[in-house]
ZADO-1210 file (C-alpha; in nm, 4 decimals, padded with zeros to 6 digits):
<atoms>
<atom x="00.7782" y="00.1250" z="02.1703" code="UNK" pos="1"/>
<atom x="00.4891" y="-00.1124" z="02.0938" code="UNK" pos="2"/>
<atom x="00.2825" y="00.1352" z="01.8937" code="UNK" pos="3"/>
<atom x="00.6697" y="00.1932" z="01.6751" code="UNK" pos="4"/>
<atom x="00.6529" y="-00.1764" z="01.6564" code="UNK" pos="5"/>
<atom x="00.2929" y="-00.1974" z="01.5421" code="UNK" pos="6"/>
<atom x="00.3292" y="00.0731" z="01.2655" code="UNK" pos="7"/>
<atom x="00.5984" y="-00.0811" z="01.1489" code="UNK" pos="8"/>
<atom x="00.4449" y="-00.3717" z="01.0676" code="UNK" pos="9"/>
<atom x="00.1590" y="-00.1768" z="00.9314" code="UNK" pos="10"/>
<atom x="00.3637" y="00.0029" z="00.6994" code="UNK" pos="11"/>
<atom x="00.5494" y="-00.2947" z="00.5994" code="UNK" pos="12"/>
<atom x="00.2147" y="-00.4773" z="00.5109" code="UNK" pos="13"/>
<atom x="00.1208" y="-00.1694" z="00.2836" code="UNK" pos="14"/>
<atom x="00.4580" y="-00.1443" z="00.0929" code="UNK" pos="15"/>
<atom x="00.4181" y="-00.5076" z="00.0182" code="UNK" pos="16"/>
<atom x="00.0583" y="-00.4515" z="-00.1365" code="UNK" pos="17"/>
<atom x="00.2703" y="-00.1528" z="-00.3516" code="UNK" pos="18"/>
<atom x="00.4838" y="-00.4177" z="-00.4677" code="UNK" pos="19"/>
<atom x="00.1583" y="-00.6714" z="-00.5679" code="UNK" pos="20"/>
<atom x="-00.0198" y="-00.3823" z="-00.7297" code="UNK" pos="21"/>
<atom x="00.2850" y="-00.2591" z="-00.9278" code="UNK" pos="22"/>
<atom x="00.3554" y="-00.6301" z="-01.0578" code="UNK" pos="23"/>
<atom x="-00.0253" y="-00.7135" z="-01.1794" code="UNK" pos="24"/>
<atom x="00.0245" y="-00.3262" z="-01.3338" code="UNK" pos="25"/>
<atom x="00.3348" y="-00.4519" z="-01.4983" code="UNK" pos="26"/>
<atom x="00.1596" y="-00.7630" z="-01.6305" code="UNK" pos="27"/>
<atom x="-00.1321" y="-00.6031" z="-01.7314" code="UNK" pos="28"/>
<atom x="00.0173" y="-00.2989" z="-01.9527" code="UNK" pos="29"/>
<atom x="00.1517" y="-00.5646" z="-02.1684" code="UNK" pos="30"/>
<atom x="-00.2364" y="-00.7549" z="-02.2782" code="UNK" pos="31"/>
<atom x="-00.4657" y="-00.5655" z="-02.4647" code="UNK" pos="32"/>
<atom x="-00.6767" y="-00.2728" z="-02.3167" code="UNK" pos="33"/>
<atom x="-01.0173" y="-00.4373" z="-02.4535" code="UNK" pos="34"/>
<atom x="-00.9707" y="-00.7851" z="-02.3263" code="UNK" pos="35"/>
<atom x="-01.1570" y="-00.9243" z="-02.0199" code="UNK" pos="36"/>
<atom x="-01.0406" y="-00.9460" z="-01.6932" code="UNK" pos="37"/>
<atom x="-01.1109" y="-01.0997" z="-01.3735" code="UNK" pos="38"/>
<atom x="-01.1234" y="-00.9251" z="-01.0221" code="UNK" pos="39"/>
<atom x="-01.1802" y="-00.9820" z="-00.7041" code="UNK" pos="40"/>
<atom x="-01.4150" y="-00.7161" z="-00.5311" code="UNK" pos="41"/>
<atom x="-01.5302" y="-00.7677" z="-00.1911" code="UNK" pos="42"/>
<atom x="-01.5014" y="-01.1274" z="-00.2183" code="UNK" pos="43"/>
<atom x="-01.7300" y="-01.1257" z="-00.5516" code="UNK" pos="44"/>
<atom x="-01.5222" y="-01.2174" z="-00.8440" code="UNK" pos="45"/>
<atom x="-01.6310" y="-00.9325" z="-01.1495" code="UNK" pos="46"/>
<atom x="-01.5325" y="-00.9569" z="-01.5133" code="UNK" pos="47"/>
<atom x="-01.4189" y="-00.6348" z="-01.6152" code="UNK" pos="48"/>
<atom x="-01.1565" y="-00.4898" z="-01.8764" code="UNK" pos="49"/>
<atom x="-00.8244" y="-00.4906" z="-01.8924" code="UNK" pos="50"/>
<atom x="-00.8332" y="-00.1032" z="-01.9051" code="UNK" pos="51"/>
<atom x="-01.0846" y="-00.0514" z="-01.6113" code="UNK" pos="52"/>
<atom x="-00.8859" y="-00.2678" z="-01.3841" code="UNK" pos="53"/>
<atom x="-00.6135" y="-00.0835" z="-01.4195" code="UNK" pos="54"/>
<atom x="-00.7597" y="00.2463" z="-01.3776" code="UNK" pos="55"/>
<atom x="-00.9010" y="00.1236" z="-01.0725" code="UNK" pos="56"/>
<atom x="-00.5953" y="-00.0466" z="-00.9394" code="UNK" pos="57"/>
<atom x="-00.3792" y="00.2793" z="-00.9780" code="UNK" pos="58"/>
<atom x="-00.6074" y="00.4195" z="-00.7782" code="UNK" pos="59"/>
<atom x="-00.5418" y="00.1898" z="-00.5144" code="UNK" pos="60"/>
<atom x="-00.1669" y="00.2202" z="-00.5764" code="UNK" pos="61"/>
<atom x="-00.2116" y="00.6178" z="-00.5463" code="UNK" pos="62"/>
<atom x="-00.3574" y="00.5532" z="-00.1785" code="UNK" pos="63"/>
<atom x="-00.1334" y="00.2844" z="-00.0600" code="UNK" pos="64"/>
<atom x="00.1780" y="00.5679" z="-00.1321" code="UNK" pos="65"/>
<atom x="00.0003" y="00.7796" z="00.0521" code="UNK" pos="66"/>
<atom x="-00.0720" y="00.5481" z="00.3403" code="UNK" pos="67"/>
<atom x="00.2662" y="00.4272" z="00.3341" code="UNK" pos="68"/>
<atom x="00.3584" y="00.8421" z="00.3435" code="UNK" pos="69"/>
<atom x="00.1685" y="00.8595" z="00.6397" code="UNK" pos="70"/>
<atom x="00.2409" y="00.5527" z="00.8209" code="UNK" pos="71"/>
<atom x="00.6297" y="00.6338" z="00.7730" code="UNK" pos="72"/>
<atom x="00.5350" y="00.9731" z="00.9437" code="UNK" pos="73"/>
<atom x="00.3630" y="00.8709" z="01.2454" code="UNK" pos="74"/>
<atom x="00.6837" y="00.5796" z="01.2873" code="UNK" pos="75"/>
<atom x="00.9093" y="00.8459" z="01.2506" code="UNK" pos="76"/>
<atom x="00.7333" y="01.1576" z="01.4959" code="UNK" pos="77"/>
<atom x="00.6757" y="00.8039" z="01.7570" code="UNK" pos="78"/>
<atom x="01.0675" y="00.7542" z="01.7314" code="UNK" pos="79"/>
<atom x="01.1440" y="01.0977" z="01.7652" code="UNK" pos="80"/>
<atom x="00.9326" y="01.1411" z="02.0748" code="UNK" pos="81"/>
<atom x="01.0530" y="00.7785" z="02.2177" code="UNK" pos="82"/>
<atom x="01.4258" y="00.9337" z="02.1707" code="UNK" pos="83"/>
<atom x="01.4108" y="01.2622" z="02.3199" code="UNK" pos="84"/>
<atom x="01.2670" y="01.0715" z="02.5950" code="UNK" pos="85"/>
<atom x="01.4931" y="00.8640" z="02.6521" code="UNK" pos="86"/>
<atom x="01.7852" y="01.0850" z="02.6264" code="UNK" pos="87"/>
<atom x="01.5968" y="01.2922" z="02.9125" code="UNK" pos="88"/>
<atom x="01.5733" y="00.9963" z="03.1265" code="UNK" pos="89"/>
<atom x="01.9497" y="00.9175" z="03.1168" code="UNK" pos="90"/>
</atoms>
């Protein structure tokens, strides 16, 4: 039940860098595409633009679904496995 617990939390930490990534998204389709922006990139702060931030943060939106996908998986095949024992036990 401690693995359930601990991919939980994982997956709860990923869908709540979804949410970050879809709000600085939001913000940023609203400035222009040209303008500079700031990121932070391995602890390095880089000035890039507004448009290659974004393609590089959907990116990272594109993986955290499918983490989030697979984390929600593995929670669900542990639960599974932790019911149907149980229910043999009793």
């Amino acid at each position: 039940m401690s693995e359930v617990f601990a991919l939980s939390t994982k997956l709860n930490e990923v869908q709540s860098e979804i949410k970050e990534l879809e709000l600085v998204l939001s913000t940023l389709k609203e400035a222009d595409e040209s303008r500079k922006c700031f990121r932070m990139v391995g602890g390095v702060l880089v000035e890039r633009t507004v448009k290659e931030v974004t393609g590089a943060l959907e990116q990272s939106k594109t993986a955290m679904v499918a983490a989030s996908e697979q984390l929600t998986k593995q929670r669900d095949e542990l639960l599974a496995k932790d019911n149907k024992a149980a229910t043999a036990t009793a």
